[in-house]
Backbone as JSON, one array per atom type, in Angstrom:
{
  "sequence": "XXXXXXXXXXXXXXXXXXXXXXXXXXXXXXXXXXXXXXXXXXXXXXXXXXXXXXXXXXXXXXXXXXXXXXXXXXXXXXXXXXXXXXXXXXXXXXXXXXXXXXXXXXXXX",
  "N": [[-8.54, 3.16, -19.77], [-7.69, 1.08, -22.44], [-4.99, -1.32, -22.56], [-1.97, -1.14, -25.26], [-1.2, -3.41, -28.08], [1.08, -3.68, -30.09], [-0.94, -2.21, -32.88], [-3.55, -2.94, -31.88], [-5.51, -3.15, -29.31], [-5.31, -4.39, -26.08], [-7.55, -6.69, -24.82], [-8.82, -7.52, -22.15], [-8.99, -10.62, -20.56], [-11.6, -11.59, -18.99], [-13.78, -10.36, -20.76], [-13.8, -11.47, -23.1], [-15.38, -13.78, -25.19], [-16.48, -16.23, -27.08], [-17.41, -18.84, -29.16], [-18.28, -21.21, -27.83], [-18.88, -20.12, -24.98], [-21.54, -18.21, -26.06], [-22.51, -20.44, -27.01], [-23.17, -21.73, -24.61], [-24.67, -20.15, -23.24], [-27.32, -19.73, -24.45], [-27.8, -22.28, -24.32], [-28.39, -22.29, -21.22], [-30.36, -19.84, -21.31], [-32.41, -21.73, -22.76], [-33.13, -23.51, -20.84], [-33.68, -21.88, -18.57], [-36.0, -20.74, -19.67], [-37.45, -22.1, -21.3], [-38.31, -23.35, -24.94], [-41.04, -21.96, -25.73], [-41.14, -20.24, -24.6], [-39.02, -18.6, -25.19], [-38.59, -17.45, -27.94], [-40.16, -15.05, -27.82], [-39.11, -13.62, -26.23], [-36.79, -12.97, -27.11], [-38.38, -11.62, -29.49], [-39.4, -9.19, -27.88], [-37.03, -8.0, -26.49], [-35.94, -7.19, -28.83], [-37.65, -5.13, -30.16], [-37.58, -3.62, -27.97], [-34.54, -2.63, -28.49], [-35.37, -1.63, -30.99], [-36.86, 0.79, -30.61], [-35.08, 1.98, -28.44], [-33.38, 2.83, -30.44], [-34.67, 4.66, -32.33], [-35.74, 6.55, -30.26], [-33.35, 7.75, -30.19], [-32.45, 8.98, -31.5], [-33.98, 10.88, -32.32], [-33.53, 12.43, -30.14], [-31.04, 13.41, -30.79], [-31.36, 14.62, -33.15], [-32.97, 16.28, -32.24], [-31.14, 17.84, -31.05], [-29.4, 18.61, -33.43], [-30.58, 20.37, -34.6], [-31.21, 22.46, -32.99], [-31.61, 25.74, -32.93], [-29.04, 28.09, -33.38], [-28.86, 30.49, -32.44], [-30.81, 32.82, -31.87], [-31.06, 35.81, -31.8], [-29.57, 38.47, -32.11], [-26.45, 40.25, -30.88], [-26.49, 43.08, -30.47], [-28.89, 43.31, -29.89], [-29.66, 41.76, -28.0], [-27.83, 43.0, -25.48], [-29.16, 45.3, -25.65], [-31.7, 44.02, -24.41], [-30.44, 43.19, -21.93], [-29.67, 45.54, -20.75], [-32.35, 46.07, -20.4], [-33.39, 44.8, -18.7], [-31.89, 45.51, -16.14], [-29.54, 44.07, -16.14], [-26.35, 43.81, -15.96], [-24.05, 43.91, -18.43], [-20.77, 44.01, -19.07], [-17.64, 42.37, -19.67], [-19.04, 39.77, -19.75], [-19.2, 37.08, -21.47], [-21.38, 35.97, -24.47], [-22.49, 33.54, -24.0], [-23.05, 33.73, -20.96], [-24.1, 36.43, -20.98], [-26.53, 35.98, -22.06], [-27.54, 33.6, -20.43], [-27.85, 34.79, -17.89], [-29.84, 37.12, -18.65], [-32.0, 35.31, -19.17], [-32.23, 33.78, -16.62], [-32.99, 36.31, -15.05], [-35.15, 37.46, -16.37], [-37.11, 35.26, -15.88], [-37.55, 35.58, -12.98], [-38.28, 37.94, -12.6], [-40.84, 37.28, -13.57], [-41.49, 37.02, -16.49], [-40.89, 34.66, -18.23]],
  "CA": [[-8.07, 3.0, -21.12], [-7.15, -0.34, -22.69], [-3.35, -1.38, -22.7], [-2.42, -1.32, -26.48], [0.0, -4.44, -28.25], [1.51, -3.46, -31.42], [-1.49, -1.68, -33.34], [-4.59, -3.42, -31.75], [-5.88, -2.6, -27.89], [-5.73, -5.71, -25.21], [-8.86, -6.82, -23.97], [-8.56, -8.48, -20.35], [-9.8, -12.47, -20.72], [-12.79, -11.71, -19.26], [-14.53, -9.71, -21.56], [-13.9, -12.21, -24.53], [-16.7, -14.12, -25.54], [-16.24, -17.26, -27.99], [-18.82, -19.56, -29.39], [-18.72, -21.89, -26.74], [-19.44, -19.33, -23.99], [-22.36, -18.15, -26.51], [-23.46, -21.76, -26.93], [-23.51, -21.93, -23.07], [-25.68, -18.42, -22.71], [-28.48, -20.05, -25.11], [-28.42, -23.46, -23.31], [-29.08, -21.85, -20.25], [-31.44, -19.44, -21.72], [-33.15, -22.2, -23.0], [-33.51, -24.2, -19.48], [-34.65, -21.07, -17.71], [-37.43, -20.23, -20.16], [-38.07, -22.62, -22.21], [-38.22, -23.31, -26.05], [-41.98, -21.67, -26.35], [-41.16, -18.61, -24.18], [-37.78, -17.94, -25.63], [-38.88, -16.22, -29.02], [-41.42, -14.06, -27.36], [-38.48, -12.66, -25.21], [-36.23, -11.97, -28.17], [-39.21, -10.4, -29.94], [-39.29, -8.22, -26.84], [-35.72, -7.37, -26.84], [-35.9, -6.3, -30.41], [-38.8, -4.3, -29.8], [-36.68, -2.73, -27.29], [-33.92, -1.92, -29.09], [-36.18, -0.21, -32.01], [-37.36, 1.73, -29.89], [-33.85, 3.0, -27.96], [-32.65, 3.33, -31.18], [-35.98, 5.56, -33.24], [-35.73, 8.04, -29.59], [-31.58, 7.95, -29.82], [-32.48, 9.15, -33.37], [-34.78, 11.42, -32.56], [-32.95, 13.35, -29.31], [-29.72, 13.88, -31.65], [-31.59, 15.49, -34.74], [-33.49, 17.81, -32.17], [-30.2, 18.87, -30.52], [-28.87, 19.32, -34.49], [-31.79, 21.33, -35.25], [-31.91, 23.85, -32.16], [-31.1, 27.1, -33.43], [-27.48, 28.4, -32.48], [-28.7, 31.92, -31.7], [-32.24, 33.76, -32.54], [-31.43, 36.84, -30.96], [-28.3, 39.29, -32.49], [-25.79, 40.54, -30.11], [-27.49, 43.94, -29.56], [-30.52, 43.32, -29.09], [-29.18, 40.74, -26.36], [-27.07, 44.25, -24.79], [-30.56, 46.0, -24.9], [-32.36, 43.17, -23.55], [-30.11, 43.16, -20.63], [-29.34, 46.97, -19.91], [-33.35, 46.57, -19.71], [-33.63, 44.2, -17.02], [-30.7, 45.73, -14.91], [-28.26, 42.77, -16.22], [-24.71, 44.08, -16.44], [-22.9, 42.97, -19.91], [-19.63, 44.16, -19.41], [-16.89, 41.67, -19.37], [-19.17, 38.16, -20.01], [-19.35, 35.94, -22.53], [-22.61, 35.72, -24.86], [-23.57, 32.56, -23.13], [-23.42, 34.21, -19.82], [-25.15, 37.05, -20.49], [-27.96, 35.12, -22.51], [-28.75, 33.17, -19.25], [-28.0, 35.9, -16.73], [-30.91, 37.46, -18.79], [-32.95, 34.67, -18.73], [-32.34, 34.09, -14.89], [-33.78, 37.46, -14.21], [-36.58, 37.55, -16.85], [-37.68, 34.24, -14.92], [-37.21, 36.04, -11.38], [-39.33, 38.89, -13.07], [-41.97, 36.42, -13.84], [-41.67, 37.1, -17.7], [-41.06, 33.64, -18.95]],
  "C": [[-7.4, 1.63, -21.22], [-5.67, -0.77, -23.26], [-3.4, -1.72, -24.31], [-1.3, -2.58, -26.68], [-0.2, -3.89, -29.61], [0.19, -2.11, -31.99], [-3.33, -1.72, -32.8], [-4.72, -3.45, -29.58], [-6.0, -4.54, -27.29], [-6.91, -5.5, -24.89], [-8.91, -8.16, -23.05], [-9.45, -9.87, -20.9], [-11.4, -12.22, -20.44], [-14.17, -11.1, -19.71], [-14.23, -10.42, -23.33], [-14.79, -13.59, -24.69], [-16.92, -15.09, -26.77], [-17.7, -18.0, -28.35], [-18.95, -20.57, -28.71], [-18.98, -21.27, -25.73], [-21.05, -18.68, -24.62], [-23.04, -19.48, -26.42], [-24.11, -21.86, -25.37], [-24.81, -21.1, -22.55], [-26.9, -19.4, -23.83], [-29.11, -21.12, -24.41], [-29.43, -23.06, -22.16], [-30.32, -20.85, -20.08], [-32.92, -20.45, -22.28], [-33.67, -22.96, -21.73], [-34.12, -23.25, -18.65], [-36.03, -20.59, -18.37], [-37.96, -21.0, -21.14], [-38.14, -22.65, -24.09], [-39.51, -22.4, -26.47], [-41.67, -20.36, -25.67], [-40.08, -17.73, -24.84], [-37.9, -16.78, -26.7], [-39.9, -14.69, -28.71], [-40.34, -12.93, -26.85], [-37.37, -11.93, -26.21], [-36.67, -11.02, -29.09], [-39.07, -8.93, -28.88], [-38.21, -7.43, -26.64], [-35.94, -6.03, -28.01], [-36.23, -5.6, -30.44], [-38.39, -3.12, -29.26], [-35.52, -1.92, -27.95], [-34.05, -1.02, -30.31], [-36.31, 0.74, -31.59], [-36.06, 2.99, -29.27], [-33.57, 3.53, -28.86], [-33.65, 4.76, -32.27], [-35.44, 6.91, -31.69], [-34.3, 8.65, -29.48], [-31.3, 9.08, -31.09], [-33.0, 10.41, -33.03], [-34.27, 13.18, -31.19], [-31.7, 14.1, -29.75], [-30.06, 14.43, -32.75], [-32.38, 16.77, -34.13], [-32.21, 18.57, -31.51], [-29.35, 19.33, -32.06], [-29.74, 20.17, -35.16], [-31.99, 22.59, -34.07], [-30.82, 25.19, -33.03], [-29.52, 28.09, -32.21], [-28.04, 30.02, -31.47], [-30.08, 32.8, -32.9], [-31.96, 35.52, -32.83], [-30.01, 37.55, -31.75], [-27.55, 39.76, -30.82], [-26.37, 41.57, -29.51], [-28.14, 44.21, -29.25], [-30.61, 42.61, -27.62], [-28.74, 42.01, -25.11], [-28.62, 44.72, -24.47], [-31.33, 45.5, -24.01], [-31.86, 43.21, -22.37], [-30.22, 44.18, -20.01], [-31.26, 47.1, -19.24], [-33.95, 46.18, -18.69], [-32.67, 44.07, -16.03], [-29.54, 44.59, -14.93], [-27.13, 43.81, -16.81], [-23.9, 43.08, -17.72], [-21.5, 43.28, -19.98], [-18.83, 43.03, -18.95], [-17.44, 40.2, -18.94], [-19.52, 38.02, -21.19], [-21.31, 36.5, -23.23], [-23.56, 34.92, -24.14], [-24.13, 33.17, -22.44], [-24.24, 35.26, -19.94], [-26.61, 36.62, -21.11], [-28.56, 34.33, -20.92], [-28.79, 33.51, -18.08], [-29.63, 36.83, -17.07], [-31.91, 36.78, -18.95], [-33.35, 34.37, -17.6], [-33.02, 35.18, -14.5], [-35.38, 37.64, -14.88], [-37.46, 36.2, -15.92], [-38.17, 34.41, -13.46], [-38.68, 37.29, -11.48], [-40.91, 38.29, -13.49], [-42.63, 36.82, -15.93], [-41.59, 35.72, -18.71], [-40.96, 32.55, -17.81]]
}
């Protein structure tokens, strides 16, 4: 955690980043690759970060879309008493994937 001053968080020297340390990062970007390769590689970047950002998009709307719970409570109780899963004294979770653990063991799913 970052030490705070008054209302606003320190940030250690060398994680600050001015426009002469930017100027410097381009120079040298430009001496290692050149003026004709350079745009190709920020296309590429970009490209890249569409991309992280479309599947970042796309892994967070299917975990807000899975369904909390298909199944009612006692049908879950039946489901278990019928594959020898004990429900007394756990949780929903637990016995949801105590009865999936065994239907799996059972070779049902």
């Amino acid at each position: 955690m970052l030490p705070m001053s008054g209302s606003q968080a320190v940030v250690p020297i060398m994680f600050q980043i001015g426009p002469t340390e930017i100027l410097l990062l381009i120079i040298i970007a430009l001496i290692l690759f050149g003026p004709k390769k350079l745009p190709e590689l920020a296309k590429a970047a970009g490209e890249a970060v569409r991309i992280f950002r479309e599947e970042s998009q796309k892994i967070t709307s299917m975990e807000e879309s899975k369904p909390s719970s298909s199944i009612s409570d006692e049908d879950l109780k039946k489901l278990a008493e019928k594959l020898g899963v004990s429900a007394e004294g756990k949780s929903r979770e637990q016995l949801a994937e105590e009865v999936i653990r065994k239907a799996k063991e059972q070779g049902l799913i």
